[in-house]
C-alpha positions as CSV (number, residue, x, y, z in Angstrom):
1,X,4.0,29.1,50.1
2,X,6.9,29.5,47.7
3,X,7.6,25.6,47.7
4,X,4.1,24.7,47.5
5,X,4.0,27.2,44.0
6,X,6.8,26.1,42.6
7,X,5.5,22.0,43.4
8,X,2.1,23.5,41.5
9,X,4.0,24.7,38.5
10,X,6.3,21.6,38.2
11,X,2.8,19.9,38.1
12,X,1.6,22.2,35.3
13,X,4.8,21.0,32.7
14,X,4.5,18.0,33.6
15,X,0.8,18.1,31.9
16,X,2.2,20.2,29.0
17,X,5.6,18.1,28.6
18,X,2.7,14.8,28.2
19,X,0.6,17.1,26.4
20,X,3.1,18.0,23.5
21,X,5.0,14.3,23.8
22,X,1.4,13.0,22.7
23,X,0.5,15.5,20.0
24,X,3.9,14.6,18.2
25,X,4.0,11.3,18.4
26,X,0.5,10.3,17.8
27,X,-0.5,10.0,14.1
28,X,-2.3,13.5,12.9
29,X,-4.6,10.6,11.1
30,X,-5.2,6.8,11.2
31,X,-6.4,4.3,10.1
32,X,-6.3,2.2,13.6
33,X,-8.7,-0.7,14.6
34,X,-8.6,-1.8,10.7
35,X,-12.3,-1.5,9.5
36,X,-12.6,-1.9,5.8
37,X,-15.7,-0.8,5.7
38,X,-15.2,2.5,7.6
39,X,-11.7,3.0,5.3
40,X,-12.1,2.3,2.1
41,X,-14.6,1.8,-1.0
42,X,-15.0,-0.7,-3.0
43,X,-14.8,0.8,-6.1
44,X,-15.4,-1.6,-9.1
45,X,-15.5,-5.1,-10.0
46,X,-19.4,-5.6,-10.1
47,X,-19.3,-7.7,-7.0
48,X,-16.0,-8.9,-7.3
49,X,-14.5,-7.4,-4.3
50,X,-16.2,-8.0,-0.7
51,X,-15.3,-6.9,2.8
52,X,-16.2,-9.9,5.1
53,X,-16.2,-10.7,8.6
54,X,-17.4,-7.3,10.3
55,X,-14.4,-5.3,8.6
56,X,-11.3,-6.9,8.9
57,X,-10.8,-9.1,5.9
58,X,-11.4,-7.8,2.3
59,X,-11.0,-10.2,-1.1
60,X,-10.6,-9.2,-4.1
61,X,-11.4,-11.6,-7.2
62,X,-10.9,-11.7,-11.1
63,X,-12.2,-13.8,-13.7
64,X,-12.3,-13.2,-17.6
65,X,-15.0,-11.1,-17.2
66,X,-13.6,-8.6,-14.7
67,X,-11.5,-8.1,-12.0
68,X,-12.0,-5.4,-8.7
69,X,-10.5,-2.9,-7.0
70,X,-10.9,-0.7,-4.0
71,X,-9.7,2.9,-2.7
72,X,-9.6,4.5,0.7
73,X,-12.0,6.9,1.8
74,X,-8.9,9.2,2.8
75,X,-6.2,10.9,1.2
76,X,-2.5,11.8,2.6
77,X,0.4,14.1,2.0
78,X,3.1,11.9,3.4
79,X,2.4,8.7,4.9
80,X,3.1,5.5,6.5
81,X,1.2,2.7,5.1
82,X,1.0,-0.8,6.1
83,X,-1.2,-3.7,4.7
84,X,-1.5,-7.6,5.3
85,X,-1.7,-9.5,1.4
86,X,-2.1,-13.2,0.9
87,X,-1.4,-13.1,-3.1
88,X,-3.0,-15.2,-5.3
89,X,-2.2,-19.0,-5.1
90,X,-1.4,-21.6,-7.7
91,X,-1.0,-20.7,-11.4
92,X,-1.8,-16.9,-11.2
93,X,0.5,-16.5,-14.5
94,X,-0.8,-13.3,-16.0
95,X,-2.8,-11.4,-13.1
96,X,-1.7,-8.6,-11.5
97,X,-1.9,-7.5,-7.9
98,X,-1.4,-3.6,-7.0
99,X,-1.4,-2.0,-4.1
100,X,-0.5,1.7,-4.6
101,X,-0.5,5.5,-3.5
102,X,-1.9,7.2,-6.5
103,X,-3.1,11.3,-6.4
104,X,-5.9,13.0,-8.9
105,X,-5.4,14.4,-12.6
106,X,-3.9,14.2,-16.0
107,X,-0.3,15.3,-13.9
108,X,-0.5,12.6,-11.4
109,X,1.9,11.4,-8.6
110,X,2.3,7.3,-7.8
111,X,4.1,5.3,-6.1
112,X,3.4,1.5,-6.8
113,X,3.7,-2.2,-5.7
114,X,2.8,-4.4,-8.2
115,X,2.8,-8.2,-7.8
116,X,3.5,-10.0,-10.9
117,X,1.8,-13.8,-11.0
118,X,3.5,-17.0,-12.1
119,X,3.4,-20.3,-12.7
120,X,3.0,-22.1,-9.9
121,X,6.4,-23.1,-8.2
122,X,7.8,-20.2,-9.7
123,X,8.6,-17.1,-7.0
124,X,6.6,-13.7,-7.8
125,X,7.7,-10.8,-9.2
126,X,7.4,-7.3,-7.2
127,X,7.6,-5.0,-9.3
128,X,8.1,-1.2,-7.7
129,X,8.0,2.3,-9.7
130,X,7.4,6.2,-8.6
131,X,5.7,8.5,-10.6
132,X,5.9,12.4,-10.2
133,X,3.8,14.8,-12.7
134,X,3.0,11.9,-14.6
135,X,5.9,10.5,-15.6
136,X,7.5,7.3,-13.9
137,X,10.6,5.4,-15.5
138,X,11.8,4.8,-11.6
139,X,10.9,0.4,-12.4
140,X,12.7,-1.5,-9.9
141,X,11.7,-5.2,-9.5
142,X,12.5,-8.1,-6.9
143,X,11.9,-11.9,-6.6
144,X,10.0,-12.6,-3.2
145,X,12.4,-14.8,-1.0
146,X,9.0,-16.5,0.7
147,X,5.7,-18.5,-0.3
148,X,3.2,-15.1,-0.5
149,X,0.3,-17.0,-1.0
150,X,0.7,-19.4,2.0
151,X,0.3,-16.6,4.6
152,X,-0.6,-13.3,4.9
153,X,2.9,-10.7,4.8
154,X,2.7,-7.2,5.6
155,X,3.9,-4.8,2.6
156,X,4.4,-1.3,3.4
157,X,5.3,2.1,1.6
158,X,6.9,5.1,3.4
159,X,6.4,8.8,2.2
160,X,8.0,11.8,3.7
161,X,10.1,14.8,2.1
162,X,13.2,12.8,2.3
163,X,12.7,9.6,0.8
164,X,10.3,6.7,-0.1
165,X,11.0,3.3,1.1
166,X,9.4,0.3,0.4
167,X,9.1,-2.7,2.9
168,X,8.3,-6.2,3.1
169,X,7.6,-7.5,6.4
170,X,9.4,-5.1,8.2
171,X,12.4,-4.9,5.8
172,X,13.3,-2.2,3.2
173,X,13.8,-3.7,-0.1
174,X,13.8,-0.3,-2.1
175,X,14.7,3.2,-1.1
176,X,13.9,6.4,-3.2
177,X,15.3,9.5,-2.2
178,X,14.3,13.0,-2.8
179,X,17.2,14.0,-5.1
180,X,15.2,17.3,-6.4
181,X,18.4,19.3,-5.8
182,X,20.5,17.0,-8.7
183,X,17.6,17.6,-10.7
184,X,15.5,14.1,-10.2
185,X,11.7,14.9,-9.8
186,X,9.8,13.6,-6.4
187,X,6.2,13.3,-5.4
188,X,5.8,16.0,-2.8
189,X,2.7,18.4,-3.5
190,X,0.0,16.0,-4.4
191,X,-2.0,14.1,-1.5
192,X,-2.8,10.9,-2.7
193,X,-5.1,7.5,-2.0
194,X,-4.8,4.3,-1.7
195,X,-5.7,2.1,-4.0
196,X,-5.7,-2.0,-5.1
197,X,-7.0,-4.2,-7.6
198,X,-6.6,-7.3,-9.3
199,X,-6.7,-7.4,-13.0
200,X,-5.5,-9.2,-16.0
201,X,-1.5,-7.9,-17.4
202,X,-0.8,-11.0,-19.3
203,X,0.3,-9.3,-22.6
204,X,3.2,-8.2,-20.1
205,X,2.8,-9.5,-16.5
206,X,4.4,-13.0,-16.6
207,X,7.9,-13.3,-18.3
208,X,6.9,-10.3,-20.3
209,X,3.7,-11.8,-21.8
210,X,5.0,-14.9,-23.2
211,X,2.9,-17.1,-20.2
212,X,-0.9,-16.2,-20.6
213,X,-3.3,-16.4,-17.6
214,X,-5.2,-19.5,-17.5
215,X,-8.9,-19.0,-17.0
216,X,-9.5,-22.4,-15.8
217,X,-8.0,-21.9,-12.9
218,X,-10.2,-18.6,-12.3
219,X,-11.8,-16.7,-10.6
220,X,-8.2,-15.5,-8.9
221,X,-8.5,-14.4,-5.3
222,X,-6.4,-12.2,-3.0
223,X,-6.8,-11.0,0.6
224,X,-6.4,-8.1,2.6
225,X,-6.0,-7.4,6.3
226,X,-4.6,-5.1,9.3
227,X,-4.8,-1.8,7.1
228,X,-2.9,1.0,8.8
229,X,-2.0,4.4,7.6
230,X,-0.3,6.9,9.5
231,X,-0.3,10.3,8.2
C-alpha cells in the first residue's frame, strides 16, 4: 500500500510540475492565430486602411488627402511584439511608416519604429526613439541592409524591466536599457497600445525634407501580417 501511495503522489507532481511549467511559459495574453479584425481597430483614414482576406492581411494607404492608421484593441505592461511589413514600394520619398507602443495622456510613454521613405533605389531609413513622461531625445536611426518592399520582414519590439530591444527579422539592431539607477528615465508604469499609420513627413522624412513626396505616384500602400503580441 505504501508503494502504491507514493506511485499516486509522484503522479500528482507530475500534474502540478506540467501544471506550473505551462502557466509560466504560456503568454498571460496573445495575440495568437493573427486576426486583425479581432485585434485591432482601424482607427482613421476615412477608408484608407482595410483588413482583407478573413483577418490576416491589413493595408494601409495614403494619398494627399489623407493617410490611415490603426490601434489594437489591447493594451500591455511589458511585451513582446512581432509584426510582418511590406513597406511602401517605389518612390515613397516623404511618407512615413510607424509602427509603435504608445500609452494614454499629456505624460505619455513611446517607444517607436518609424520607416523613413526614399527615392526609389535608395535604402530606407529606420528611425527608432523611446519616450518616458513625455519626453524622448533617445533618436537612433539605421539604413535597412535588404529590399523592405519586395517581401514582407518581421519587425519586432521587446519591453520588460530590464531593457527594450528592437529587432529586424530576428536580429537586434538597437538595445535600450533601463539605466533609472544613473539617472536615465525608462518607460515602466504606463501600459500601452499598439499603433501604425501611414502619413505624409516630407517637411522632415526624406533627407531631412529636402526630397518632397510625389503625389503622382500615390495613393502609397503598406501591408501588414502575422501580428503577435505576447504580454
Amino acid at each position: 500500500m505504501a508503494a502504491a501511495c507514493v506511485n499516486n503522489n509522484n503522479d500528482a507532481l507530475i500534474v502540478i510540475v506540467i501544471t506550473l511549467f505551462l502557466i509560466i511559459t504560456l503568454p498571460s495574453s496573445s495575440m495568437a492565430g493573427s486576426n486583425f479584425n479581432q485585434q485591432v481597430d482601424i482607427t482613421w483614414g476615412d477608408g484608407r486602411g482595410k483588413i482583407l482576406n478573413s483577418g490576416k492581411i491589413l493595408t494601409l494607404s495614403l494619398d494627399r488627402a489623407s493617410g490611415s492608421g490603426f490601434q489594437s484593441k489591447n493594451e500591455y505592461l511589458y511585451d513582446k511584439i512581432d509584426m510582418q511589413i511590406k513597406l511602401v514600394p517605389g518612390n515613397s520619398a516623404g511618407t512615413v511608416t510607424a509602427y509603435y507602443l504608445r500609452s494614454d495622456g499629456i505624460s505619455w510613454d513611446e517607444i517607436d519604429f518609424e520607416f523613413l521613405g526614399n527615392l526609389s533605389g535608395d535604402p530606407y531609413v529606420v528611425h527608432t526613439n523611446v519616450y518616458t513622461q513625455g519626453k524622448g531625445g533617445k533618436e537612433q536611426q539605421f539604413y535597412l541592409w535588404f529590399d523592405p518592399t519586395a517581401n514582407l520582414h518581421t519587425y519586432s519590439i521587446l519591453w520588460n524591466p530590464a531593457h527594450i530591444v528592437f529587432y529586424i527579422d530576428g536580429r537586434p539592431i538597437r538595445e535600450f536599457k533601463n539605466l533609472e539607477g544613473v539617472g536615465v528615465s525608462y518607460p515602466k508604469n504606463q501600459p500601452m497600445k499598439l499603433y501604425s499609420s501611414l502619413w505624409n513627413a516630407d517637411d522632415w522624412a526624406t533627407r531631412g525634407g529636402l526630397v518632397k513626396t510625389d503625389w503622382s505616384q500615390a495613393p502609397f500602400t503598406a501591408s501588414f501580417k502575422n501580428l503577435k503580441a505576447n504580454a
